[in-house]
C-alpha positions as CSV (number, residue, x, y, z in Angstrom):
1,X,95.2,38.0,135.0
2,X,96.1,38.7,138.8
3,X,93.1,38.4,141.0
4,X,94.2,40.9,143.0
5,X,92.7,43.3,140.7
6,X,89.0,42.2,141.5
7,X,89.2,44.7,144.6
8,X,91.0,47.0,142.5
9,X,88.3,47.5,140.5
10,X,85.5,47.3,142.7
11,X,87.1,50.2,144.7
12,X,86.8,52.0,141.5
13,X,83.6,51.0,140.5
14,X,81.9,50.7,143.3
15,X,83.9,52.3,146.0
16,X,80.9,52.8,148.9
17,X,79.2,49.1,148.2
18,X,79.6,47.3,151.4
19,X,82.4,44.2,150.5
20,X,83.1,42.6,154.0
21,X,81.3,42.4,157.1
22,X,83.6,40.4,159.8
23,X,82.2,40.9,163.3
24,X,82.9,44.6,164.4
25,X,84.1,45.3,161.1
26,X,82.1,46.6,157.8
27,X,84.2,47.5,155.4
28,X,83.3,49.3,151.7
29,X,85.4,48.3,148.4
30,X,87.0,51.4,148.9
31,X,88.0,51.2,152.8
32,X,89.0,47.1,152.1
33,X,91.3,47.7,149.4
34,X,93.1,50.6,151.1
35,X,93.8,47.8,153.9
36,X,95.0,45.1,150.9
37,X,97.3,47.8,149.7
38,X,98.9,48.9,152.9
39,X,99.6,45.0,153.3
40,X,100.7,44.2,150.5
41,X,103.2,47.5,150.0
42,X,105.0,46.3,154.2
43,X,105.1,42.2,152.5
44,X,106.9,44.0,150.0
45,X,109.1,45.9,152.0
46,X,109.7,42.9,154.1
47,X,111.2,41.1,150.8
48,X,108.3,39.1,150.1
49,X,109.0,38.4,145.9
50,X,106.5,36.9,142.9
51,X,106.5,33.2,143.7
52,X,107.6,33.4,147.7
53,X,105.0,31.2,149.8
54,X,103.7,32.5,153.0
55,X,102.1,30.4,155.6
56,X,98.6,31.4,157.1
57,X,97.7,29.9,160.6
58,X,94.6,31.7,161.4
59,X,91.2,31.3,162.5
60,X,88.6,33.6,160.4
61,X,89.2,37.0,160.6
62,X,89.4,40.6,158.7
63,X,93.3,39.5,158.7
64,X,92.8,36.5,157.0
65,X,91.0,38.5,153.9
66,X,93.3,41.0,154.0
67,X,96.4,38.4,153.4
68,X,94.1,36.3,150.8
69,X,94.3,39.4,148.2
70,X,97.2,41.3,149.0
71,X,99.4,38.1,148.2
72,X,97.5,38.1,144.8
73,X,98.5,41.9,143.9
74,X,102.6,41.2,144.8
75,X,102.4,37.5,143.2
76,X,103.4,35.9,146.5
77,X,101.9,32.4,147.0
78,X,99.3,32.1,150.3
79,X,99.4,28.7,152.1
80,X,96.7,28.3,154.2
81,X,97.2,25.9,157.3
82,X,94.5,24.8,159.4
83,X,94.4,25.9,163.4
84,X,94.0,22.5,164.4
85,X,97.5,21.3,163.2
86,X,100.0,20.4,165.5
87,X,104.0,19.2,166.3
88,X,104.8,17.1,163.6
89,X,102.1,17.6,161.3
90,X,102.3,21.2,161.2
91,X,106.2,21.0,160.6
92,X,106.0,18.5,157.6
93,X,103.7,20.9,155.8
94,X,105.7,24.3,156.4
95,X,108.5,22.9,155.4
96,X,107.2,21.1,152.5
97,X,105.2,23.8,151.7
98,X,108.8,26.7,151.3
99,X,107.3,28.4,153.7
100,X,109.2,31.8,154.0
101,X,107.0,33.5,156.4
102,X,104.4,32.7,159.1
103,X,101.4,34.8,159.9
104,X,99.7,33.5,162.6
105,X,98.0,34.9,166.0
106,X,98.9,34.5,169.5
107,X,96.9,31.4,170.3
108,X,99.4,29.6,168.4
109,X,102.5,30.8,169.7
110,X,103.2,28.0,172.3
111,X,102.8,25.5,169.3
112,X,104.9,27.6,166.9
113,X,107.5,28.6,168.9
114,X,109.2,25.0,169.8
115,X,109.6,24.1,166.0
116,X,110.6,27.4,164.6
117,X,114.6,25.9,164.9
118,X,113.2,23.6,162.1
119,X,111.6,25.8,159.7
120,X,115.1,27.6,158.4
121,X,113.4,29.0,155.6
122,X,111.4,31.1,157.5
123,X,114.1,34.2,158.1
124,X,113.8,35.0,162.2
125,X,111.8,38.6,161.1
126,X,109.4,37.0,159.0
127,X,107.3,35.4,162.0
128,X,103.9,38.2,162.4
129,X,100.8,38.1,164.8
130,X,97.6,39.9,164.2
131,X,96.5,40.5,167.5
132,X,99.4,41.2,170.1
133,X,101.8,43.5,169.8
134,X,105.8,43.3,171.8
135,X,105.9,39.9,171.7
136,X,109.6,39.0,171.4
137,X,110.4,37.1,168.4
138,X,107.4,38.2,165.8
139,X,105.8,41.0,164.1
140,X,102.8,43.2,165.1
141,X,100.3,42.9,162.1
142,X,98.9,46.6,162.2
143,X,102.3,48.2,163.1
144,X,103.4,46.7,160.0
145,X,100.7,48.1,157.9
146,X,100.4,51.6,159.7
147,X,103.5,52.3,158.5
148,X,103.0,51.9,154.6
149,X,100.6,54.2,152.7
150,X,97.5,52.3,151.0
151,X,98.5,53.0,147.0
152,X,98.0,50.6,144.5
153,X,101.5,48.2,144.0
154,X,103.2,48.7,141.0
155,X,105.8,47.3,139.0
156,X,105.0,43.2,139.7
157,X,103.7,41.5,136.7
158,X,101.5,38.5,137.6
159,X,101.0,35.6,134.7
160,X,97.2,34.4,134.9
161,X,99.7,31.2,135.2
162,X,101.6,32.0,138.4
163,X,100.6,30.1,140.9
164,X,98.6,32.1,143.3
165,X,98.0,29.3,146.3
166,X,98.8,26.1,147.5
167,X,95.7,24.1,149.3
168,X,96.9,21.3,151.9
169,X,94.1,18.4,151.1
170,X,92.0,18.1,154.5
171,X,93.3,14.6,155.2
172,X,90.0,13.3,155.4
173,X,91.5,9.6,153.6
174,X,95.0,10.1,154.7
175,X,98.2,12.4,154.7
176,X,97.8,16.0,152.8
177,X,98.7,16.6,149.2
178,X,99.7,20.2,148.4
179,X,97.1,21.1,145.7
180,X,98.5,24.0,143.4
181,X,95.7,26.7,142.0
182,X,96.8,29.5,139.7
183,X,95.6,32.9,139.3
184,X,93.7,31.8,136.5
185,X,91.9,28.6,138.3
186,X,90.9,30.9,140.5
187,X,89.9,33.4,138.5
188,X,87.6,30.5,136.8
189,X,86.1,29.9,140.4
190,X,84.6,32.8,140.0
191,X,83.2,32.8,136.7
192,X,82.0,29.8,136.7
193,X,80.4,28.7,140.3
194,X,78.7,33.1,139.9
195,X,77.2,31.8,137.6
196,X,76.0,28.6,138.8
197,X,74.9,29.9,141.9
198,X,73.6,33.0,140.3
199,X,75.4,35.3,142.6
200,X,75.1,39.2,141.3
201,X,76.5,42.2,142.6
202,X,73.4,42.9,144.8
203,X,74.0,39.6,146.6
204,X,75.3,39.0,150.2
205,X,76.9,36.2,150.8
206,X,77.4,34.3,154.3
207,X,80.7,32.1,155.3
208,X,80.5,30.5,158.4
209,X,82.8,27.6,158.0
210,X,86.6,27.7,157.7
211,X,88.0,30.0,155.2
212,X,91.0,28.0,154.7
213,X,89.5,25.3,153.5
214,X,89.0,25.1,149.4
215,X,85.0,24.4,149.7
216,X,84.7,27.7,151.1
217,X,86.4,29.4,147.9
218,X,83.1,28.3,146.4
219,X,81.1,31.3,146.9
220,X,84.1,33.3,148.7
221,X,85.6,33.9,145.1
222,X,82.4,34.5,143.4
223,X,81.6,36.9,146.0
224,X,84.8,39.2,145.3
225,X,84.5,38.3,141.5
226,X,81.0,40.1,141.2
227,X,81.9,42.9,143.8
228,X,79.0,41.3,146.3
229,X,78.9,41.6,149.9
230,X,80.9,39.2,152.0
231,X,80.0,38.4,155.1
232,X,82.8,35.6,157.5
233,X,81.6,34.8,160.8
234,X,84.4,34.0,163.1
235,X,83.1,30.7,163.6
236,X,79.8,28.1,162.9
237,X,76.9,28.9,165.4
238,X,73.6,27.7,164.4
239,X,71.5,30.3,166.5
240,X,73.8,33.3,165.1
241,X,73.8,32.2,161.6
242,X,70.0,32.7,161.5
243,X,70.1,35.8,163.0
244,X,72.5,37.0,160.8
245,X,70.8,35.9,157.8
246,X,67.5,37.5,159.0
247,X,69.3,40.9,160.1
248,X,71.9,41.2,156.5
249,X,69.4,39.7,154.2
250,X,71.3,37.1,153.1
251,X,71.1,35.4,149.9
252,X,73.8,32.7,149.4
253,X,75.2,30.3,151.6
254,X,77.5,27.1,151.3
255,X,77.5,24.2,154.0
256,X,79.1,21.6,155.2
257,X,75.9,18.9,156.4
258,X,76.5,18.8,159.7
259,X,76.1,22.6,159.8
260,X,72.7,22.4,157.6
261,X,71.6,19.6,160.0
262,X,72.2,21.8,163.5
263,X,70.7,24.7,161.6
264,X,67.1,23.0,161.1
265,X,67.7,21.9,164.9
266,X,68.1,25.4,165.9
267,X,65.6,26.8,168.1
268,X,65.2,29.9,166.4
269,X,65.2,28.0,163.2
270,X,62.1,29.4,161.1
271,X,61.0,30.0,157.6
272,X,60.3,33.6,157.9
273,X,63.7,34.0,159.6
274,X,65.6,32.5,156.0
275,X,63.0,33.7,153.4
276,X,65.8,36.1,151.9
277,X,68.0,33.1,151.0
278,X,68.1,32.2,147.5
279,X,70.9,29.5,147.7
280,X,71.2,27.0,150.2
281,X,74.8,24.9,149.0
282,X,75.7,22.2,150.5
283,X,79.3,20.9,150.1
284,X,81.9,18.3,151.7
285,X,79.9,15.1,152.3
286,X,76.7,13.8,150.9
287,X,73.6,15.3,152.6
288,X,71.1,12.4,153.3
289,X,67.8,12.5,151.1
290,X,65.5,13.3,154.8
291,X,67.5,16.3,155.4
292,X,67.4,17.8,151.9
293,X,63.7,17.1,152.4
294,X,63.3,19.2,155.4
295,X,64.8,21.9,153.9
296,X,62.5,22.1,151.0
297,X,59.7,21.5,152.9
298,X,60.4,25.1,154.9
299,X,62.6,26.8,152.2
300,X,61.5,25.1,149.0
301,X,63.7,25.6,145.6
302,X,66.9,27.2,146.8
303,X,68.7,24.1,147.9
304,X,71.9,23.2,145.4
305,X,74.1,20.6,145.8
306,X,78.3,20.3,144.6
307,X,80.1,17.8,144.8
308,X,83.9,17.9,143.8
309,X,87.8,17.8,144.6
310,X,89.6,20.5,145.2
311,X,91.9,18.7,142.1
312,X,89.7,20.5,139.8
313,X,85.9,18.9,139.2
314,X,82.3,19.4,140.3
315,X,79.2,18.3,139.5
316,X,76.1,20.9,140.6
317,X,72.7,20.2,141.5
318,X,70.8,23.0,140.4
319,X,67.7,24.3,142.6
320,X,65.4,23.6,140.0
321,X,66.7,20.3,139.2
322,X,66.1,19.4,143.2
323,X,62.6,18.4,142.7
324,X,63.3,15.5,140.2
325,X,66.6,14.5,140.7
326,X,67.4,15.1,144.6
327,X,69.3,11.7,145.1
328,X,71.8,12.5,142.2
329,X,74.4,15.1,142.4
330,X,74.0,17.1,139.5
331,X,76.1,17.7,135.9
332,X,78.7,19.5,135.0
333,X,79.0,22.8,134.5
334,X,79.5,24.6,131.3
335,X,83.2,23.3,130.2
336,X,83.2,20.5,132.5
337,X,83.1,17.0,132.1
338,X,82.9,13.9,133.9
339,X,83.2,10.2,133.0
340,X,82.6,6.6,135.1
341,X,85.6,4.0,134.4
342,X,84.6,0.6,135.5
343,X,88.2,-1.3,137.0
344,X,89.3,-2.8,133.8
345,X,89.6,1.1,132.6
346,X,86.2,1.1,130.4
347,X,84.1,4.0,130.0
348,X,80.8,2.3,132.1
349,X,77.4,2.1,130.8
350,X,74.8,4.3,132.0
351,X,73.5,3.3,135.3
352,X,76.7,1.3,136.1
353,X,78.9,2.1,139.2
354,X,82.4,3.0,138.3
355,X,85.3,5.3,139.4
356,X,84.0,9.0,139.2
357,X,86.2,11.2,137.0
358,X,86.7,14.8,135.4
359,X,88.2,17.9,133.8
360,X,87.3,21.1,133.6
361,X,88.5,25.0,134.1
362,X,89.5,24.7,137.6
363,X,92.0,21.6,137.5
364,X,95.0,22.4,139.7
365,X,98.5,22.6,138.1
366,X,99.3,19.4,140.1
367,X,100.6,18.2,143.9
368,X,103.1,20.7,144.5
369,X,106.8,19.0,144.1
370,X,105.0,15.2,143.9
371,X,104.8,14.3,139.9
372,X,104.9,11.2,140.9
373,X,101.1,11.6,142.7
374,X,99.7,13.6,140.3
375,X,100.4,11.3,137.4
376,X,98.9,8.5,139.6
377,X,95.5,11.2,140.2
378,X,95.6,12.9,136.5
379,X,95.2,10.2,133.9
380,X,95.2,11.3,130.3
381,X,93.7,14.5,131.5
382,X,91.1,13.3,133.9
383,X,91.6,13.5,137.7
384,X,90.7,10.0,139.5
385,X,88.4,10.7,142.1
386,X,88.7,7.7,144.3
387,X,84.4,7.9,144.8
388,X,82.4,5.7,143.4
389,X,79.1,6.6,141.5
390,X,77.0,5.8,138.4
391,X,75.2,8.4,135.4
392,X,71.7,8.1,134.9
393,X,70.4,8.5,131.4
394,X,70.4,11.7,131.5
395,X,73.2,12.5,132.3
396,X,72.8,13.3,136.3
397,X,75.4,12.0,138.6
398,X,74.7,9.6,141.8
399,X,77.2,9.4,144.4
400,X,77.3,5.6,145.9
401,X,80.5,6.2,148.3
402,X,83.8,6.3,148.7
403,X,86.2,3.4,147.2
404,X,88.2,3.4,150.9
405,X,84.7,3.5,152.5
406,X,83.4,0.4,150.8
407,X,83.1,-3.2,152.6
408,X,83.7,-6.1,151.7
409,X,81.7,-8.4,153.9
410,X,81.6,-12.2,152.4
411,X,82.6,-10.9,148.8
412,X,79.9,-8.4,148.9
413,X,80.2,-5.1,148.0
414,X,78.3,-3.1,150.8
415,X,77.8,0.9,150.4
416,X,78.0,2.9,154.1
417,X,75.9,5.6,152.5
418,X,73.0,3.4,151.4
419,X,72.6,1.8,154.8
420,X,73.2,5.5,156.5
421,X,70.1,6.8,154.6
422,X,67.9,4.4,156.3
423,X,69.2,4.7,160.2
424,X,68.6,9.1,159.7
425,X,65.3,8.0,158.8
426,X,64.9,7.2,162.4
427,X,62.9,10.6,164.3
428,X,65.6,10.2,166.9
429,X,68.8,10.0,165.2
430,X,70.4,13.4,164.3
431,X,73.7,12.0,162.2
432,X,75.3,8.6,161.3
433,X,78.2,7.4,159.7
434,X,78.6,4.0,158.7
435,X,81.6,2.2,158.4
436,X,82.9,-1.5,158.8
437,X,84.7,-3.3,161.3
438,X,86.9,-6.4,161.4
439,X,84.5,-9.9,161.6
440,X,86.1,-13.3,162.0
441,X,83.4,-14.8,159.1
442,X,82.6,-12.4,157.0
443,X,85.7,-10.2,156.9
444,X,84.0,-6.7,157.9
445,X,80.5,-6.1,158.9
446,X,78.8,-2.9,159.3
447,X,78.9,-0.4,162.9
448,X,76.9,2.5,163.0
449,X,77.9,5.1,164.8
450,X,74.9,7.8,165.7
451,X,74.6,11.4,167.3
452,X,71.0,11.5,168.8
453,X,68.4,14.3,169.1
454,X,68.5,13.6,172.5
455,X,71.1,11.4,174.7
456,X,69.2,8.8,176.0
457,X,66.1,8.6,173.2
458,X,66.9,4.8,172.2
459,X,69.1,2.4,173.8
460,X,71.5,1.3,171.2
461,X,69.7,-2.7,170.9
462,X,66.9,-1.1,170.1
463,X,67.9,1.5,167.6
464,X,69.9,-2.0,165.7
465,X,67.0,-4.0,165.6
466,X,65.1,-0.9,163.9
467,X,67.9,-0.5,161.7
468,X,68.3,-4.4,160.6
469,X,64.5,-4.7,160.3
470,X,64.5,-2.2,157.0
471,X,67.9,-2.7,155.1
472,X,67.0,-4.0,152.2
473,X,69.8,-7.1,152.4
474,X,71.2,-9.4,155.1
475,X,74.6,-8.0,154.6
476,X,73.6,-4.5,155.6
477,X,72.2,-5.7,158.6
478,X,74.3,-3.7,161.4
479,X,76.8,-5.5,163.6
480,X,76.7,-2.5,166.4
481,X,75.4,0.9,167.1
482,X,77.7,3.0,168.9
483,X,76.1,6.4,170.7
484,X,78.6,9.4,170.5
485,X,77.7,13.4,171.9
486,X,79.9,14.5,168.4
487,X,81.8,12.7,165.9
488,X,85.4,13.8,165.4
489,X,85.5,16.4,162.5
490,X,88.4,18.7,160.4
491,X,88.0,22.2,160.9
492,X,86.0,21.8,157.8
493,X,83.5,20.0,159.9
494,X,84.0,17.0,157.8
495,X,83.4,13.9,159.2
496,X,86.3,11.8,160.1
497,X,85.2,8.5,159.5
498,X,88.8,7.1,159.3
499,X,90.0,8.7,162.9
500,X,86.3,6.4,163.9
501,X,88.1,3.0,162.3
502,X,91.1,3.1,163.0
503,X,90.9,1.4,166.7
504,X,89.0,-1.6,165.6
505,X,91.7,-2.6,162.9
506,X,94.2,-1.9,165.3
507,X,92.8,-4.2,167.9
508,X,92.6,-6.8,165.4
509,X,96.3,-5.7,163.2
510,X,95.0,-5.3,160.3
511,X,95.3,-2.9,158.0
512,X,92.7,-1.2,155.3
């Protein structure tokens, strides 16, 4: 089972079907797999072997596709590494990663450039750019694959075992894990979340986050699993996504909230404009109940919800499940499971809060050369999710938070997410995030920190004494509102709560 052969076949089956659209570039089955092949046959020729890990530094781009599936038909091992890394950072992960080559583009060369003398696994012609050629010291993308012919490779045999990537965690709760996915885990991803999202080979699918990060392999894989039409914007633009769903007919999407949130603030946002969208995903982070309101109100049944690790579990919140259950986060998928342990390692009752964990056809092979933290993640088959939730009696799941975003204030449990879904109740607040600060009685009490509509709609006094007149409970009552233009995000757009926190516990020397 190689993956690679999904565009194999499509070319064959469907050779003319448009596959990807990325800005300039349409490109049938046919066409796209020509380009895969011609890659894959000059990684070859370059000694790229079965099991031999290249590192992808790229922003979205044709490129970026065209390294995704030609690793998967030579049995190489793509590690994608977000844009936004840097010095340090970026070194610990090449290097832990076995990085043998580096394909990158030339925005990146200043920051690559003064570490290569510590990458020595990365041979000195195994360094390639996509979009500048002569530049001393790396490869030109497209003279590499003008001079190889576009046949099929032959002679590798790829396991449905052999591990086909390795996904650094986003970092969102501390230091990045390398995840391992196989050919087969991925090859579930497609089965499994098609289905789910009912994506067919007539669909068109949009990505407009980061395609290096794993929520976008969500409907990316599906797409290419189905033979569909794949459309990657370069990068998130709220006023271009909606004319490019209007002008492709698009029929799936996946989100990260803050993008769903700027889309309904768009000013060409419009009903008519997104009637052709069947799915509207939302991934990442938990959207708040008045958003997912908004959208059904203009695009009713077509919003789903996942929530999952990239370890290997979701839950989905199916578009007709929406209307009755829109707080929870779904069930399982077919051959899927999930389970609430309460801290004494109980299976918890229904309607109990507990540790949320699960198993199911996409569970990673484990942390790549850690043991050590994947025993501590996968116990007796089920991956710890570190959140915190409860099942109703039906089975639906209900996010509360996350265990390293819960407070403690005078030995109270308090939830950021409860108190968050009454501040974006406010008409003037656009986004919150909640999260607690050192207090010399109680321990930690609750900041809010808010991205308005508009910058000067409440003063900050005002907007706290709104918020603390409708928590339900004195210790949700916030300690300060903090106004911010943006909140500092991954290139995921997740939010960084944690990057928020840090200075006040540093102030104080204390560490959570």
């Amino acid at each position: 089972m190689n993956i690679g052969s999904l565009v194999t076949r499509h070319a064959r089956y469907r050779p003319d079907h448009l596959a990807v659209a990325v800005g300039d570039h349409r490109l049938t089955w046919k066409d796209f797999n020509h380009r895969v092949n011609r890659l894959a046959n000059a990684l070859f020729g370059m000694g790229i072997r079965k099991g031999d890990k290249i590192a992808v530094i790229l922003p979205n781009c044709l490129e970026l596709l065209d390294i995704y599936w030609a690793v998967a038909k030579i049995g190489a091992v793509v590690v994608p590494l977000s844009p936004l890394l840097r010095g340090q950072g970026l070194t610990t992960l090449l290097r832990d990663s076995d990085a043998v080559m580096v394909i990158t583009n030339s925005a990146f060369i200043d920051i690559l450039n003064p570490i290569k003398p510590k990458l020595p696994a990365v041979a000195a012609n195994r360094y390639v750019l996509t979009d500048v050629r002569g530049m001393t010291g790396y490869h030109d993308y497209q003279t590499l694959i003008n001079a190889v012919s576009g046949i099929e490779p032959g002679g590798i045999e790829v396991n449905s075992h052999d591990l086909y990537n390795i996904m650094y965690s986003s970092g969102t709760t501390g230091l990045p894990k390398g995840i391992m996915h196989t050919h087969h885990i991925r090859a579930m991803y497609g089965m499994s979340f098609a289905q789910s999202f009912r994506i067919m080979p007539e669909s068109v699918v949009l990505h407009t986050g980061s395609l290096i990060f794993n929520g976008a392999f969500v409907t990316y894989i599906p797409a290419f699993f189905v033979g569909a039409t794949f459309i990657l914007h370069q990068q998130f633009d709220p006023v271009h996504f909606i004319e490019t769903v209007e002008r492709e007919k698009v029929t799936h999407v996946m989100l990260v909230p803050s993008q769903i949130i700027a889309i309904l603030n768009a000013p060409n946002f419009s009903a008519e404009a997104l009637q052709s969208l069947e799915m509207i995903g939302s991934i990442g982070a938990p959207l708040h109940r008045r958003h997912k309101e908004l959208l059904d109100k203009h695009l009713p049944c077509r919003f789903y919800e996942l929530y999952g690790l990239t370890e290997g579990f979701v839950t989905i919140l199916d578009k007709f499940d929406a209307e009755k259950k829109l707080d929870s986060v779904g069930v399982p998928p077919p051959f899927f499971d999930i389970k609430i342990f309460t801290d004494d390692g109980e299976e918890a009752a229904v309607g109990e809060v507990g540790e949320i964990a699960g198993h199911g056809t996409i569970q990673m092979l484990g942390y790549y050369k850690r043991p050590d933290l994947t025993e501590e993640t996968v116990v007796d088959g089920w991956i710890r999710s570190g959140d915190l939730g409860y099942v109703d009696e039906d089975g639906y799941l209900y996010l509360v938070d996350r265990k390293k975003d819960l407070m403690i204030s005078g030995g109270v449990n308090v939830y950021p997410k409860d108190i968050e879904e009454v501040i974006v109740q406010h008409p003037a607040v656009r986004e919150v995030a909640v999260f607690g600060i050192p207090h010399e009685k109680w321990g930690e009490t609750p900041l809010a920190a808010v991205i308005l509509n508009q910058a000067d709609a409440i003063p900050p006094e005002e907007l706290k004494a709104w918020i603390n007149a409708r928590v339900e409970a004195r210790y949700q009552r916030i300690n300060e509102v903090v106004i911010m233009d943006d909140f500092p995000r991954n290139a995921a757009g997740k939010t960084l709560k944690r990057v928020m926190r840090e200075p006040y516990w540093a102030e104080e020397d204390v560490q959570i």
